[in-house]
C-alpha positions in Angstrom: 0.0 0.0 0.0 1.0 3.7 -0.7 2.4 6.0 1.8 -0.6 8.6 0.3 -3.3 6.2 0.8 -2.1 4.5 3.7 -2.9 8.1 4.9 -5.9 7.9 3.4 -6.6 5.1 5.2 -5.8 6.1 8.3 -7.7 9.6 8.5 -10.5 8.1 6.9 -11.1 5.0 9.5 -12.5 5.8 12.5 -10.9 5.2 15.9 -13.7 3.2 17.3 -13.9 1.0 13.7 -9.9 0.3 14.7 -10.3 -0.1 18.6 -13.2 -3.2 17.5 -11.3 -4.9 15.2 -8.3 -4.6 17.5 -10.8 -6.5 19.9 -11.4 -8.8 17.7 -8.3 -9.9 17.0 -7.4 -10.3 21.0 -10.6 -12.6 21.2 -9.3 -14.6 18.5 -5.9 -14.8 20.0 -7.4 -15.9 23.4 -9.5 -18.4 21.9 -6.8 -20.2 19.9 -4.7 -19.8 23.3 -7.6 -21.7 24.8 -8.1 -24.3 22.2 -4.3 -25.2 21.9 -4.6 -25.8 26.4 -7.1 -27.9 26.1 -6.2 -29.9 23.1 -3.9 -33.2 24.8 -0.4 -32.9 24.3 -0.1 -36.1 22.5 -1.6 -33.6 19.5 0.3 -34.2 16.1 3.1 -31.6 15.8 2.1 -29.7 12.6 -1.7 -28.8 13.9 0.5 -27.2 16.8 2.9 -25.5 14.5 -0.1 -23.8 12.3 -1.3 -23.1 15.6 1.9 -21.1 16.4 2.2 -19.6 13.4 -1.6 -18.4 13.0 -1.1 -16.9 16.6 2.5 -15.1 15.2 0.5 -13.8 11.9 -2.5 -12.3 14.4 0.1 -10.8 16.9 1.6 -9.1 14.0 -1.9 -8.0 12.5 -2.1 -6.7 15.9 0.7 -4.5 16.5 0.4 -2.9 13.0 -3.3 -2.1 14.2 -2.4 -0.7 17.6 0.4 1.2 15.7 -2.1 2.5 12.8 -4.8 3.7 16.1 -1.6 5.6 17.4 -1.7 7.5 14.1 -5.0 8.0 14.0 -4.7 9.8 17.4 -2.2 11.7 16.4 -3.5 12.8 13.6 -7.2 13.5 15.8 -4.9 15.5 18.1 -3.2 17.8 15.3 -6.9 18.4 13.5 -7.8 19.6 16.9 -4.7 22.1 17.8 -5.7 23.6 14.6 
């Protein structure tokens, strides 16, 4: 994606649109976290590693999320200094 309509993006989503599917995304991760404990351990090794790796692609989903809310604040906070 662009630089110019990343920032698009980003002034155009609203914080509360972000802030749920941030929330989302934690729900998922605590669900897989929760399926994966009460799966037995005797569980076939690559089920566990696409486990591990859908929880690393979600983490990742959600730190570029909480970063992309941080710029939507700041950008909130500059439109309202002017």
């Amino acid at each position: 994606m662009s630089e110019q309509h990343q920032d698009h993006f980003l002034s155009s989503t609203p914080v509360n649109v972000a802030v749920d599917a941030l929330q989302r995304q934690v729900d998922q991760l605590k669900r897989i976290i929760n399926k994966s404990d009460d799966q037995p351990s005797n569980e076939n090794d690559s089920s566990n590693d696409d486990l591990q790796q859908e929880i690393k692609k979600l983490r990742i989903a959600n730190e570029k999320a909480e970063y992309r809310i941080k710029m939507l604040l700041r950008t909130l906070e500059e439109k309202d200094k002017k």
